[in-house]
C-alpha positions in Angstrom: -112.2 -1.2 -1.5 -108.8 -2.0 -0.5 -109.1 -5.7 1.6 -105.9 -6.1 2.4 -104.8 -4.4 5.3 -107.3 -5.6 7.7 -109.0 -8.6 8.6 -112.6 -8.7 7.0 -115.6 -10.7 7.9 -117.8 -12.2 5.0 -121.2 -13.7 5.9 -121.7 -16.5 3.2 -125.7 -17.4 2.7 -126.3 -21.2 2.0 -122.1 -21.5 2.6 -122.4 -25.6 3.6 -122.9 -26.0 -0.4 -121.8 -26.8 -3.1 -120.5 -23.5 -4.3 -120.3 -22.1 -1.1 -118.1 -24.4 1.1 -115.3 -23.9 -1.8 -115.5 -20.2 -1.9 -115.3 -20.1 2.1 -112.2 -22.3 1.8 -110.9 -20.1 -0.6 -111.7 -16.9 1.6 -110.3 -18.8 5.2 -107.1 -20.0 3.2 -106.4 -16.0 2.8 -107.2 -14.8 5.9 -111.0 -13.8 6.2 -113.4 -14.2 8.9 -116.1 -16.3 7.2 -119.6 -16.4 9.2 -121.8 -19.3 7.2 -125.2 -19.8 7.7 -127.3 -22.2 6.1 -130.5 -24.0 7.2 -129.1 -27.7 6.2 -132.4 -28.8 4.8 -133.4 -32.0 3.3 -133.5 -31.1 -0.2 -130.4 -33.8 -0.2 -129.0 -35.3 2.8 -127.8 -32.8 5.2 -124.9 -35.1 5.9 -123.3 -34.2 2.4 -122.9 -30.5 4.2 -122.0 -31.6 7.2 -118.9 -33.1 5.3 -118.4 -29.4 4.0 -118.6 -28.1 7.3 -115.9 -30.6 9.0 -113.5 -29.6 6.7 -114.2 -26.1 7.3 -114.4 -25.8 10.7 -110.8 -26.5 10.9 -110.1 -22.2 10.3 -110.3 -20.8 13.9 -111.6 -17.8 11.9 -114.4 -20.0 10.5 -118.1 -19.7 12.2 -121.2 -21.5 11.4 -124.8 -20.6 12.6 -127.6 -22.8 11.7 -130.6 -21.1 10.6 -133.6 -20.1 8.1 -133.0 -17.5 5.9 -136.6 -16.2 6.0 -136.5 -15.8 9.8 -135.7 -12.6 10.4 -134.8 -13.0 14.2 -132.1 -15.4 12.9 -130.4 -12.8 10.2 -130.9 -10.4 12.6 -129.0 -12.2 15.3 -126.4 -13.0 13.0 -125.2 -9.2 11.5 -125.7 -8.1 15.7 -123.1 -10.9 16.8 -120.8 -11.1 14.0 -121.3 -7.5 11.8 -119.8 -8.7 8.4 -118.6 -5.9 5.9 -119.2 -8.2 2.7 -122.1 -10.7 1.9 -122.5 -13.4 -0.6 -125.6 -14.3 -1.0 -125.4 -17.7 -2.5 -128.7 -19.4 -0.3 -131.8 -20.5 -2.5 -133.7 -23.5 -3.3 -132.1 -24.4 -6.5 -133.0 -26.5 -9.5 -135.1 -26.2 -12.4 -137.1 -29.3 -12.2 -137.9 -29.5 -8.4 -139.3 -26.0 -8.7 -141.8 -27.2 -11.4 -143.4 -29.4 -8.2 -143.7 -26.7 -5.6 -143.3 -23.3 -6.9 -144.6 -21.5 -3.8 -141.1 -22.7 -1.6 -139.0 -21.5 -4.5 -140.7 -17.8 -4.3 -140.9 -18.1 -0.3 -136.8 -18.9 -0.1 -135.5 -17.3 -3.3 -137.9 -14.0 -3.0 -138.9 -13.6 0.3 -135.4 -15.0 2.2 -134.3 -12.5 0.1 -136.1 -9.4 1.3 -135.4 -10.2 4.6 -132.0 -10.0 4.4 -131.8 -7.3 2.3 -133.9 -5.6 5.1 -131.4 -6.6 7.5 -128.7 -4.9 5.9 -130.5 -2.0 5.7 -130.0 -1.9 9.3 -126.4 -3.1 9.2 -124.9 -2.0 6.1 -122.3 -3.4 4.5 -119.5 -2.6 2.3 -120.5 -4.9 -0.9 -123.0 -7.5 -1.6 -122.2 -10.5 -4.4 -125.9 -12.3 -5.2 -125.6 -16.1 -7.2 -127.7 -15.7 -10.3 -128.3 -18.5 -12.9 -128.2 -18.8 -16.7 -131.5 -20.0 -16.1 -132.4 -16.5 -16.4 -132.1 -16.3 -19.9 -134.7 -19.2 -20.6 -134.9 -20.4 -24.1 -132.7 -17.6 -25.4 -132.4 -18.0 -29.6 -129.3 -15.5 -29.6 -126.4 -17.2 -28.3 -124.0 -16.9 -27.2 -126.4 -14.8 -23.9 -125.0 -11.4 -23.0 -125.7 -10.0 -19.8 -127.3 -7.4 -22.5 -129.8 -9.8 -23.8 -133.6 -9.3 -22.4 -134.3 -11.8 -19.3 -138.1 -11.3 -19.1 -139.1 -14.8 -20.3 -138.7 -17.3 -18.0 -139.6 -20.7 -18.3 -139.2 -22.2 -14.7 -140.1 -21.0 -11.6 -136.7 -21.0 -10.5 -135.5 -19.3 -13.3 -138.3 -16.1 -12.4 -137.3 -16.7 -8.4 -133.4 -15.5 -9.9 -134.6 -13.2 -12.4 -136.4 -11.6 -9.1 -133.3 -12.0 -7.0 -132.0 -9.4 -9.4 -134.5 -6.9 -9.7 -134.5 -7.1 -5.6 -130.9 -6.4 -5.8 -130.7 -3.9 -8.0 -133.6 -1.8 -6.4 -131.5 -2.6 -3.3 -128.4 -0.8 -4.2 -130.5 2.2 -5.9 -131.9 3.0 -2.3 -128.7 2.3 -0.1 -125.6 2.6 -2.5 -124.5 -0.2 -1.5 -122.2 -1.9 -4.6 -123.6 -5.4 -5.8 -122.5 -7.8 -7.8 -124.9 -10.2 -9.6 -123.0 -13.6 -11.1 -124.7 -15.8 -13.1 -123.6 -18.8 -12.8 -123.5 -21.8 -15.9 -124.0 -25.2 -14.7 -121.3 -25.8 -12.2 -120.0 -29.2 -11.9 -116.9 -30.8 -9.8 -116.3 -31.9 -6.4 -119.0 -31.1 -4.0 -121.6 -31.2 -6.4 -125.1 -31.3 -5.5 -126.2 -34.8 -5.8 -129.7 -34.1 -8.0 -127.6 -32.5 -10.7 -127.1 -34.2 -14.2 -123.3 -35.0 -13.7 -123.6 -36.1 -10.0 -126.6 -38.2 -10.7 -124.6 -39.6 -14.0 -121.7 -41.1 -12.4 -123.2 -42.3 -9.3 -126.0 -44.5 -11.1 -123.9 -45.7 -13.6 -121.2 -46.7 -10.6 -124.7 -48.5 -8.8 -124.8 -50.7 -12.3 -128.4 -48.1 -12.8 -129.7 -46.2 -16.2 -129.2 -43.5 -16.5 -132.2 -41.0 -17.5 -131.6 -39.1 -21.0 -134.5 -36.4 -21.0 -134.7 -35.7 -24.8 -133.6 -37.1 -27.3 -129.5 -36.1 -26.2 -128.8 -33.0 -28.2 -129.7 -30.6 -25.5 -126.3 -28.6 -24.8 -125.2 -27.3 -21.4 -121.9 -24.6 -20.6 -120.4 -27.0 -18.3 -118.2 -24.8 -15.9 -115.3 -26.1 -13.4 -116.3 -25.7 -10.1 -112.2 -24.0 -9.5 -113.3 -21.4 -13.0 -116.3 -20.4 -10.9 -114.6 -19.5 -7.6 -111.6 -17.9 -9.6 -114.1 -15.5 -11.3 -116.1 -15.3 -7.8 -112.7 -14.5 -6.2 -111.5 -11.9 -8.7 -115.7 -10.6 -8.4 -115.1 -10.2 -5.1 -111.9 -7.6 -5.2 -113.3 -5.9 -8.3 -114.7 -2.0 -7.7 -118.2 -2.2 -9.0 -121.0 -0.3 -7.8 -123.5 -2.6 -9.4 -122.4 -5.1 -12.2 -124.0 -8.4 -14.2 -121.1 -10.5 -15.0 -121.7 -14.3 -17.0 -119.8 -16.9 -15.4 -119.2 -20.0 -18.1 -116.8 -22.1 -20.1 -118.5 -20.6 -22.9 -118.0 -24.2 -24.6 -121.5 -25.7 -24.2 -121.7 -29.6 -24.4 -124.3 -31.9 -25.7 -125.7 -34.4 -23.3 -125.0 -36.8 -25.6 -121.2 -36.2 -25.7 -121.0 -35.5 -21.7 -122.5 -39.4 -21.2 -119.7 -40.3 -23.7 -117.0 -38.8 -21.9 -118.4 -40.4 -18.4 -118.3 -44.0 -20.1 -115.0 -43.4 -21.9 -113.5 -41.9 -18.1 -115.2 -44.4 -16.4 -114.6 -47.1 -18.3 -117.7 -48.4 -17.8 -121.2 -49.3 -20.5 -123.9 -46.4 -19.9 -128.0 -48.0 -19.9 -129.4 -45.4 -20.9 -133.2 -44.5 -20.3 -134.9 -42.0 -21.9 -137.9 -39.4 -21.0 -139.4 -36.6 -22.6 -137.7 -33.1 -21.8 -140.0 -31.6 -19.0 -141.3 -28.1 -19.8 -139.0 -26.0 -17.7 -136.0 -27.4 -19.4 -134.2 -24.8 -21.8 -132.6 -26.5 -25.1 -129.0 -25.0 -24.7 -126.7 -22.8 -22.3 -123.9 -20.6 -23.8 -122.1 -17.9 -21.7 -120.9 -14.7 -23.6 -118.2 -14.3 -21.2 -116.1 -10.9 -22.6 -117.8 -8.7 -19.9 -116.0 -10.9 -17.1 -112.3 -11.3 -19.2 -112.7 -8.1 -19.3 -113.2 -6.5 -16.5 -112.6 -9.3 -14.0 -109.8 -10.9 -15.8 -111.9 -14.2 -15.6 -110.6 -17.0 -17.8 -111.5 -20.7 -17.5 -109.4 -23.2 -17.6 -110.6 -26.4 -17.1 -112.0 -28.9 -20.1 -115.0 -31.0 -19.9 -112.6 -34.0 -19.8 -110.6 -33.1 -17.4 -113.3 -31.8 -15.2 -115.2 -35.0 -15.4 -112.1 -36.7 -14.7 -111.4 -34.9 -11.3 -115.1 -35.3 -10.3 -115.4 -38.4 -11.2 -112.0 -39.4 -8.9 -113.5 -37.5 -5.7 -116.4 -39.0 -6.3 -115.0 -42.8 -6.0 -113.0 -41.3 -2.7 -116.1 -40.0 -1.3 -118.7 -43.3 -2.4 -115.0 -45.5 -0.4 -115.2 -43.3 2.5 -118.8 -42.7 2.4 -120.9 -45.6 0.7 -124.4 -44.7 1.7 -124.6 -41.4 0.8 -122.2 -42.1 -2.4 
């Protein structure tokens, strides 16, 4: 699919987050049309995406729709007005531990949201569709480091099953339409932006409050830490690639202990870390560790960013954002 010689709309799913507001930056600074919808719930403050959205909205080719994923008026709505050749599906609830406490919203938005927009497309095909998968379909894997090869049938969390779904959905999707899809799993994503329930988020900003911080385990749990710029460089180069339907890992494929990542914080921060700590809750897996040759491969997908200096440009947004921003920060 040659993207070059005309302009191209992309409708991004959940595109006020995290991972999407970057990747909509990234497509608006190269001259897409970017159509974002996102329903700007209250799993954290909505403000922290309305942030995303202001700097956004500064791309006259940049358009935002609020909306529920699940309503299929609203998607339906959106493909008649705008009629985007390329989706990326990045909208779920996310997070291991919240899905533990109310499993039925995570199937309801991860499955059934979903469906709906698959159905949608059906209607109003589309030239490629890019799904955000997790490593937390891999569970409590004993071979590392996990291939996209490896069997994904034994989940652990309820969000980890809601992705695993997403990707059976997806591929069944592209057997009955042909339409090329992409599935990205994605390792623990950290860096400016982040979502403020996540471990490195939550980290900085109670030990900048003078708070403990919780340890669940005893601290040798290991995550693949990955750069939020590695992730939208391999989401980038996913995006150009000719596939007609592909699993690629996206990691660091350097996974850290929990114990070292708190180390690095203090050491960065300067600062004396209370720790408190909790008993690993059931849906936790004890390590993350992308095999990433698929995606050097094919996608020429290489990250380049160390723990270190990754926490280090996190932790200096996040001191910019908690000055301009001291209630929500």
């Amino acid at each position: 699919m040659n993207t070059s010689k005309r302009k191209i709309t992309v409708l991004i799913t959940g595109g006020a987050g995290f991972i999407g507001s970057h990747f909509s930056e990234r497509l608006l600074s190269e001259g897409y049309r970017v159509v974002c919808i996102d329903n700007l719930n209250t799993f954290y403050s909505p403000l922290i995406k309305r942030i995303n959205l202001e700097l956004l909205s500064k791309y006259p080719d940049f358009a935002f729709a609020k909306g529920d994923l699940r309503k299929r008026s609203f998607i339906t709505q959106i493909f008649e007005t705008y009629r985007p050749q390329i989706v990326v599906h990045l909208a779920a609830m996310a997070g291991v531990r919240p899905s533990l406490e109310n499993p039925g919203l995570y199937i309801d938005v991860n499955i059934r949201g979903t469906q709906v927009l698959l159905d949608v497309i059906k209607k109003y095909p589309v030239e490629k569709m890019l799904f955000a998968s997790s490593s937390s379909v891999y569970g409590n894997n004993e071979k590392v480091p996990f291939s996209e090869d490896d069997n994904v049938d034994k989940q652990i969390s309820p969000y980890g099953a809601t992705k695993k779904m997403g990707e059976v959905q997806l591929y069944t999707f592209h057997h009955l339409t042909e339409i090329p899809v992409t599935l990205l799993r994605f390792f623990t994503v950290y860096g400016p932006r982040q979502r403020p329930e996540m471990a490195i988020h939550k980290f900085v900003r109670k030990l900048y409050r003078n708070r403990p911080i919780p340890v669940y385990g005893d601290g040798t749990t290991a995550r693949d830490y990955t750069f939020f710029a590695d992730i939208i460089a391999g989401l980038w180069n996913a995006f150009h690639h000719e596939d007609e339907f592909a699993i690629y890992n996206l990691g660091n494929s350097e996974p850290v202990k929990l114990s070292e990542l708190i180390e690095i914080i203090a050491e960065i921060s300067g600062r004396e870390p209370e720790l408190e700590y909790k008993p690993l809750p059931p849906g936790d897996v004890v390590q993350t560790f992308a095999d990433i040759n698929r995606a050097r491969t094919r996608l020429d997908y290489d990250p380049k960013t160390s723990i270190t200096d990754g926490l280090g440009q996190f932790i200096e947004w996040y001191l910019f954002m908690k000055k301009e921003h001291p209630r929500l920060f």
